[in-house]
N, C-alpha and C positions, 0 to 999 in steps of 0.2 A: 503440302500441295505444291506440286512445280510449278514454273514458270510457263506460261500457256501466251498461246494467242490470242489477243479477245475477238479480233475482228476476221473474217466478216459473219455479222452474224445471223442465225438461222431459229428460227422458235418452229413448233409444232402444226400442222393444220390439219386440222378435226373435219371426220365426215362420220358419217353413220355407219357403225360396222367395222372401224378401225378398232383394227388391234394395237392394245399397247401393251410395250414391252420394258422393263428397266431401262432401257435406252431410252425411250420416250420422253419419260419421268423426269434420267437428271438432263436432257436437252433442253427440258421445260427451265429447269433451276440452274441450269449454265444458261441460258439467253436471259437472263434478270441479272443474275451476279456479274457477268462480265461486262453487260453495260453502266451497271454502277459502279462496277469498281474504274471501267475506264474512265467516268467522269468525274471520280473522287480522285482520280490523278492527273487529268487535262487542268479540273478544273481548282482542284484546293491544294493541288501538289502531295507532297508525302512528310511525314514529322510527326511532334505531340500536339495534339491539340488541345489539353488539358491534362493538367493533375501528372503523376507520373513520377513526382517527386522520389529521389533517392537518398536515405536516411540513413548513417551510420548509427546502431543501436545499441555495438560493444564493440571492440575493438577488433571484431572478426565475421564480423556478422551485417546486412544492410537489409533494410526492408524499402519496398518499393511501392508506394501509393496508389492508390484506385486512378484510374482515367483513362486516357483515349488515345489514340493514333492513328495515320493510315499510314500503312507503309509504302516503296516506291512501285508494286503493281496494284496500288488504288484498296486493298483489302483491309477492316477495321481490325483495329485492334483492341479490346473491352480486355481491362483489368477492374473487375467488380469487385473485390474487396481487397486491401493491403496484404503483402506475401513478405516474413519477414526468411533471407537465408544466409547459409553461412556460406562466404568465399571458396572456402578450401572444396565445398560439398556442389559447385556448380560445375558444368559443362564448362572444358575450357581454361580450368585450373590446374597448373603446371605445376610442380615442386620443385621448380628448380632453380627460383631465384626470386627472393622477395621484396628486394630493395627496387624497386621500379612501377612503373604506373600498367594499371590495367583497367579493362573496360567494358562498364555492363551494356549489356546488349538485350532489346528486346522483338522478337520477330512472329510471326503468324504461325499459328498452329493447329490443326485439327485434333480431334480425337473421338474415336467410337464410344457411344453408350447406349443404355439399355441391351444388353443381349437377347437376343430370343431365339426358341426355334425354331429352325427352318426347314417349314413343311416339303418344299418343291426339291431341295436338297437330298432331303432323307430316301427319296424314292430311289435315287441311284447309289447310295452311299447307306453300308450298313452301320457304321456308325452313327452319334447323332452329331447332328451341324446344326452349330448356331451362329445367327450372323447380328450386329447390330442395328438397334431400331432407331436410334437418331447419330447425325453426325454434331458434336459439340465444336462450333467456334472459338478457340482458347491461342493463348498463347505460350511463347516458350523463350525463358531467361535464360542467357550464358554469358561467359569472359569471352574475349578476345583480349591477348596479350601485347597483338600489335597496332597503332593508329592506323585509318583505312586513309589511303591513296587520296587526296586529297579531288582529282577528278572522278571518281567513285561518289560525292555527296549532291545530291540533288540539287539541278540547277549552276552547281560550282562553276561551270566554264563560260557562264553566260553575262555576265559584268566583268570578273578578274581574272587573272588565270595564276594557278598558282603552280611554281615548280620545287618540288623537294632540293636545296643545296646537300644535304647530310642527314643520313637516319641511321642508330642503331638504337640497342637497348635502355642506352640512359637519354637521349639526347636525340632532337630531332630539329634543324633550322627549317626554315619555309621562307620562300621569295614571293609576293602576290603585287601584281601591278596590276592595272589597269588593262581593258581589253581595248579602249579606245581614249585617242587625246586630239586636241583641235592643234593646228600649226604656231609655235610658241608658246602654246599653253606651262604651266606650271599645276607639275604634279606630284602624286608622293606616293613611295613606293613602301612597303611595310617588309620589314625580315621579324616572324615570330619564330621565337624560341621557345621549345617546348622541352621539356627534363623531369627527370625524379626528383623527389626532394632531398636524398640521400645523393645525388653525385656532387659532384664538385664546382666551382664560380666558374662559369664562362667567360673566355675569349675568343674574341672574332674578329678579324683581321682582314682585308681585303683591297686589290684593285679592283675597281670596278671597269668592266669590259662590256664600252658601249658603242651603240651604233644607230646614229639618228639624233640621240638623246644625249643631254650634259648632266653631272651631278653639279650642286649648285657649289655646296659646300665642298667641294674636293672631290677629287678622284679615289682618295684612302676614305673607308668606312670602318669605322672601329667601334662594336658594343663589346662594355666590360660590365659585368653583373654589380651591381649594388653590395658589399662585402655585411653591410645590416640590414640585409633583404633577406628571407626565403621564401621563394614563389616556384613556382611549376611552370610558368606560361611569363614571358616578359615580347612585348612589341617595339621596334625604333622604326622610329618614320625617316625614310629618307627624301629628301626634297628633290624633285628633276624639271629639268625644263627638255620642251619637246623640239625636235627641229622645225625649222619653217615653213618648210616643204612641205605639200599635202599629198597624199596618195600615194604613201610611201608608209615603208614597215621600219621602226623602231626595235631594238635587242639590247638587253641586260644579262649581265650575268658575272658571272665568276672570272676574273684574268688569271688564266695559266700560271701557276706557279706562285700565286703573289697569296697565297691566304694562308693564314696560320688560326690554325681552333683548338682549342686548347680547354679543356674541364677536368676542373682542379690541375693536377700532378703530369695530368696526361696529355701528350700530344694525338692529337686525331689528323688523322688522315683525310681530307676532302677533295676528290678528284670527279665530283659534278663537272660536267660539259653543260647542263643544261643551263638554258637562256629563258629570260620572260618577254616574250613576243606583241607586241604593241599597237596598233595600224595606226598613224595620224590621218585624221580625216578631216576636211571641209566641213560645217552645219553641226547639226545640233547630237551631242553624242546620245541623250535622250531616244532621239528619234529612231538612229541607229541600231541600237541595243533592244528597243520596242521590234524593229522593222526583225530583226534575226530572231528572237522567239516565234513571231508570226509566221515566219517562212519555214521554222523548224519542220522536218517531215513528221507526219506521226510516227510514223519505226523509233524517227530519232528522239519523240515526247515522249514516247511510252518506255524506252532502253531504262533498263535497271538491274542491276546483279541479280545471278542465277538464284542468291539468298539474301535477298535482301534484311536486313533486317536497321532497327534505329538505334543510336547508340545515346543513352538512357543518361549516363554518367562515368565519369572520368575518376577511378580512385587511385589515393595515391598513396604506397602503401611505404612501410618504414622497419627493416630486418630489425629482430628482436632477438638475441639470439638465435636458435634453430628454430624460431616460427616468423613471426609479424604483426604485425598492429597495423591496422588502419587509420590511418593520418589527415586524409584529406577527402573529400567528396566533390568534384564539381559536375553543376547539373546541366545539360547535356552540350558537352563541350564544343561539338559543331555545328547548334545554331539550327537546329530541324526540328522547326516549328511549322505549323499551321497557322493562321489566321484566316477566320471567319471575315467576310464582308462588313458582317455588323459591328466587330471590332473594328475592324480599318477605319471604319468610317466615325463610328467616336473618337479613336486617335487622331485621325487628322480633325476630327472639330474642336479639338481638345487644344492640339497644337495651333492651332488658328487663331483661338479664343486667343492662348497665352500671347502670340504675335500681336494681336489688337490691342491686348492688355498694355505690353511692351512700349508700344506706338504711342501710347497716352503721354507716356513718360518725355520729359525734355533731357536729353544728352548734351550735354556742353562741355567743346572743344577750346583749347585758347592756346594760341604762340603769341608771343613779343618778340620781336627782333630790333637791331637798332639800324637805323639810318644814320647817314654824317650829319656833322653839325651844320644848322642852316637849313635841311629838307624840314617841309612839313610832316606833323605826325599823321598818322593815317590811320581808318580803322574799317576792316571788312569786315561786316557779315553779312554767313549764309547760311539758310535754315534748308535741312533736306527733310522736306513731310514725309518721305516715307520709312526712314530710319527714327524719326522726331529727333535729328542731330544740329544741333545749333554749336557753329563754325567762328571764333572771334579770332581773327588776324590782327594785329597792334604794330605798328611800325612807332617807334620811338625815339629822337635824335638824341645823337649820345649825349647832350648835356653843356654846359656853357653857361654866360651870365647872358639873360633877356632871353635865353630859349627855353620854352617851356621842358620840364623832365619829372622825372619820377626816379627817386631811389631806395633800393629797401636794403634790410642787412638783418643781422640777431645779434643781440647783444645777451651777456649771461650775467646777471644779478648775482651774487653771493649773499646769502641768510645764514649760511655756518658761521660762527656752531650757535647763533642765537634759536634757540628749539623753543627754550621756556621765557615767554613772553609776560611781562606783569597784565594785572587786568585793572582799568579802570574803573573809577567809581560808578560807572554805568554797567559794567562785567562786561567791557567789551574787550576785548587782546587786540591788542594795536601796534605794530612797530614798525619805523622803515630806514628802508635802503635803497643806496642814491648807485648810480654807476657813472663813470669818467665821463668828461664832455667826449663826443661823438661827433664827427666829420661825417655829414650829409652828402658832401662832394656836390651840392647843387651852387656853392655858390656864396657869397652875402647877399642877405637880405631875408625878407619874409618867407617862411616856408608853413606848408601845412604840415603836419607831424600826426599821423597815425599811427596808432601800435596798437596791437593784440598780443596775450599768450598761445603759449607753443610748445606742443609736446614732445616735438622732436626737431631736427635741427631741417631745413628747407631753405637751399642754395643759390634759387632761381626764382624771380619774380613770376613768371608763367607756373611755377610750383602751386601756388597759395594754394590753391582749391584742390591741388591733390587726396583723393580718397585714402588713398594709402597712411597720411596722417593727419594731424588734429591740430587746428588753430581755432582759438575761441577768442569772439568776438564781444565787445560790451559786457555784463554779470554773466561768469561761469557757470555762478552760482544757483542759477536757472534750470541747468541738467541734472541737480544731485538728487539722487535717489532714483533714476535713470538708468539705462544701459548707456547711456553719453555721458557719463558723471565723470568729469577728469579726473585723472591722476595727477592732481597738481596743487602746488598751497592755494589757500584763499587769500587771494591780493587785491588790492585797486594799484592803478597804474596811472601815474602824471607823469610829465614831460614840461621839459623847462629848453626855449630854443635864444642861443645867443646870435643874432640876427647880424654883427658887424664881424661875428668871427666864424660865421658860416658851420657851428657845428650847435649841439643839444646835449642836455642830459637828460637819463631817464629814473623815476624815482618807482620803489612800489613799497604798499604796507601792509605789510603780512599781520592778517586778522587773528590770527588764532597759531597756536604752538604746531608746529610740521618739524619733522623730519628730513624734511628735505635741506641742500646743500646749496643749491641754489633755484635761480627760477630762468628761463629764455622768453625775451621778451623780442617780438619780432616785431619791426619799425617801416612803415613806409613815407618817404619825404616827398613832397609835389610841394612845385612853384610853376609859377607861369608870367612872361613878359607882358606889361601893358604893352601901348600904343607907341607910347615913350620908351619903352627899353628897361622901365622899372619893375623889378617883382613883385608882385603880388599876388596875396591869397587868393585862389578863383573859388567862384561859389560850387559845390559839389552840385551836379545836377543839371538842368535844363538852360540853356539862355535864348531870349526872344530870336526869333526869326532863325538860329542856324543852332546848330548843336554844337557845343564841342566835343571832338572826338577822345580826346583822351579823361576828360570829366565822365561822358559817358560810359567808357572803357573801366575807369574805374568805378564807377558808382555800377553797373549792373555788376561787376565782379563783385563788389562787397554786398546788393542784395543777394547775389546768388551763394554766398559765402554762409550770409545771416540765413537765408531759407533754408540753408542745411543742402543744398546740391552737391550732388557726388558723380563728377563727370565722370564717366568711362573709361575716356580715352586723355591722357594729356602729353604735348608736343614740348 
């Protein structure tokens, strides 16, 4: 069926005594089909809309699943029962080189059946003439050997724009930036690389030649392939900031002379001029990009190649000698789908849900920094409800005798090589081990002395509650049998503080026979000046009439520690 005009259109008007003719007939069934097909492409666009799936079944062979499509002049596509075929045996299959990717293609197709004979025919014609009594709606499968133009795919130009840097038979790079950016915005521009699985590691090499626009990270961009990777398709984001200026056009692209591409052994040749063209604009890009589908002409809604058709799957095939094996399947590699309303609109309530879900949750952030000796300590928080991110800022003076401080460190126990532990008359395995006295650096005098175990080593007081690793607080022995069950001996942990020489020691006694070499015990030291200038213990927690901030500071740290929080984000 060729490509046709739908509009404008015209149906039949019936009077008494009209003759009808063949022409009549398909007017009647061309003014039905082409307004449907027109709004099966204004309104749903063109792609799979289900099932379609592509299956490797031998090594030479794919079969293609039952479902649905429209293509880009609005027309169905019905695959009612799975069609299994061989490569070599489709339209479109070349013999002249197997080591490279190729691409099943699926497009609209008619066909005649039932044949009869044709009464009206025969009268002029001595022969006999038969013509067909239904036309069958079908489709029809072939290869395409090369990727289609990347402004050739439905819709392509209407968010990004993409311009080919380099295309041959092994290897193809793509540039896809943005079609609109706000004045200083930060944005990021993507270079995919597309290849056989049989050529060789890529290099890519380049200045960037820009106009409007800064690259954040440099002006050299450089992707080198992964050497314990093989893929077909790899992405590198590149990061840009936009100029300040509004109402003004932004350009990317390739700097003369400055690129070097290189797969495997080989040097390539890249002599692209083309640029990725950008507008900075004022308001909402949103708005914009809505406002330019709107305005589209219809000519320019309904444009579709002469033959359109959908490109199903992407195989990627692998020389076996003088034939091939098929390697790889991916299913439809440029993203031409369909979605129905009623999907969209479960997806977004779906995503909504998880967001609310999200929101329930408490995020906690926390920095310490230090202030000089003599400022007071300080402590901010902010909660932002709509993120649920709760914010702990901690200012802390570096330390001194009569000013209040906090200091923490790790110290490492040694248990080697005691493994085999005797067992008491009770059967319980008992032994311990003491570590060197310890330098608080807070000071003489009274200090608090807290310690937990520690599964890894954590440098920085703002660390503690990092998710990334594991400090247990009070009995370990609580999570075993758990997915939180440490990896670590079973200890108790005392501390002994020598209060005139300002340092401590830490003891622990390993329950039971380990393997282990030693253990990291991780120590926090707080004191606090009276009235008088004297240290003293302060009480962890609340005092009448004002808070203390750094009591505070610590005490939600440590329930948030106990409650098992795993912030996010830490500073």
């Amino acid at each position: 069926m060729k490509k046709t005009r739908y509009y404008p259109f015209e149906r039949n008007r019936y009077f008494y005594g009209k003759l009808l003719t063949v022409r009549d007939f398909e007017s009647e069934q061309k003014y039905f089909n082409d307004k449907r097909r027109m709004m099966n492409r204004l309104l749903h666009g063109s792609g799979v809309m289900t099932g379609l799936q592509v299956i490797a079944v031998d090594d030479k062979s794919v079969s293609v699943e039952m479902g649905a499509a429209i293509d880009a002049l609005g027309r169905e596509i019905i695959v009612p029962s799975p069609v299994t075929l061989k490569l070599s045996m489709m339209d479109g299959f070349t013999n002249n080189e197997y080591a490279k990717n190729v691409y099943l293609c699926i497009a609209y197709d008619e066909k005649g059946k039932e044949p009869v004979h044709s009464v009206a025919n025969s009268t002029v014609r001595s022969d006999e003439i038969s013509e067909y009594n239904r036309v069958l709606e079908s489709y029809r499968l072939f290869i395409r050997e090369d990727a289609p133009d990347p402004s050739q795919l439905p819709l392509a130009e209407l968010t990004d724009q993409t311009v080919v840097l380099y295309q041959d038979a092994q290897l193809r790079v793509l540039q896809t930036t943005p079609r609109y950016v706000n004045p200083g915005q930060l944005f990021e521009m993507t270079l995919r690389f597309e290849k056989t699985l049989q050529a060789g590691k890529i290099l890519f090499q380049y200045d960037v030649a820009a106009d409007r626009l800064e690259a954040i990270n440099g002006e050299t961009i450089q992707f080198m392939e992964p050497q314990e990777l093989q893929e077909t398709e790899y992405e590198m984001k590149v990061l840009l900031r936009a100029d300040s200026t509004a109402s003004v056009k932004g350009s990317i692209g390739v700097k003369p002379g400055s690129a070097v591409l290189r797969l495997g052994d080989r040097q390539l040749d890249l002599t692209s001029k083309d640029a990725g063209e950008i507008q900075i604009i004022m308001g909402s890009v949103a708005d914009r990009l809505m406002d330019d589908f709107v305005k589209h002409s219809l000519e320019a809604s309904l444009d579709a190649p002469s033959e359109p058709c959908i490109y199903l799957a992407r195989i990627g095939l692998l020389q076996m000698g003088p034939t091939y094996v098929i390697e790889r399947v991916e299913q439809v590699p440029f993203g031409e789908y369909v979605y129905n309303s009623s999907v969209m609109h479960r997806l977004q309530k779906a995503e909504q849900d998880r967001v609310d879900t999200a929101t329930g949750q408490l995020i906690t952030k926390s920095k310490v920094r230090s202030v000089a000796p003599g400022q007071p300590p300080e402590l901010k928080v902010e909660f932002d409800k709509a993120s649920s991110e709760l914010s702990v800022d901690l200012s802390i003076p570096t330390g001194g005798m009569g000013i209040a401080g906090i200091r923490t460190g790790t110290v490492d126990i040694a248990i080697a090589p005691f493994t085999k532990i005797s067992v008491s008359p009770f059967g319980k395995a008992a032994k311990s081990f003491f570590s060197g006295e310890i330098a608080h650096g807070l000071g003489e005098g009274n200090v608090l002395i807290v310690t937990s175990l520690e599964e890894s080593s954590i440098d920085a007081f703002s660390d503690m509650l990092s998710s990334s690793d594991r400090v247990y607080y009070g009995a370990a022995d609580v999570f075993k049998g758990s997915e939180f069950e440490p990896d670590l001996p079973d200890v108790q942990i005392g501390t002994i503080a020598y209060p005139q020489k300002g340092t401590f020691r830490v003891g622990v006694k390993v329950q039971q026979g380990t393997e282990a070499s030693n253990v990291r015990i991780r120590w926090w030291a707080y004191t606090q000046a009276d009235s008088a200038g004297n240290a003293a213990i302060p009480e962890i927690g609340f005092k009448k009439g004002k808070e203390d901030p750094i009591d505070a500071a610590f005490s939600a740290m440590m329930e948030a520690a106990s409650a098992g929080s795993k912030p996010e984000e830490q500073e």
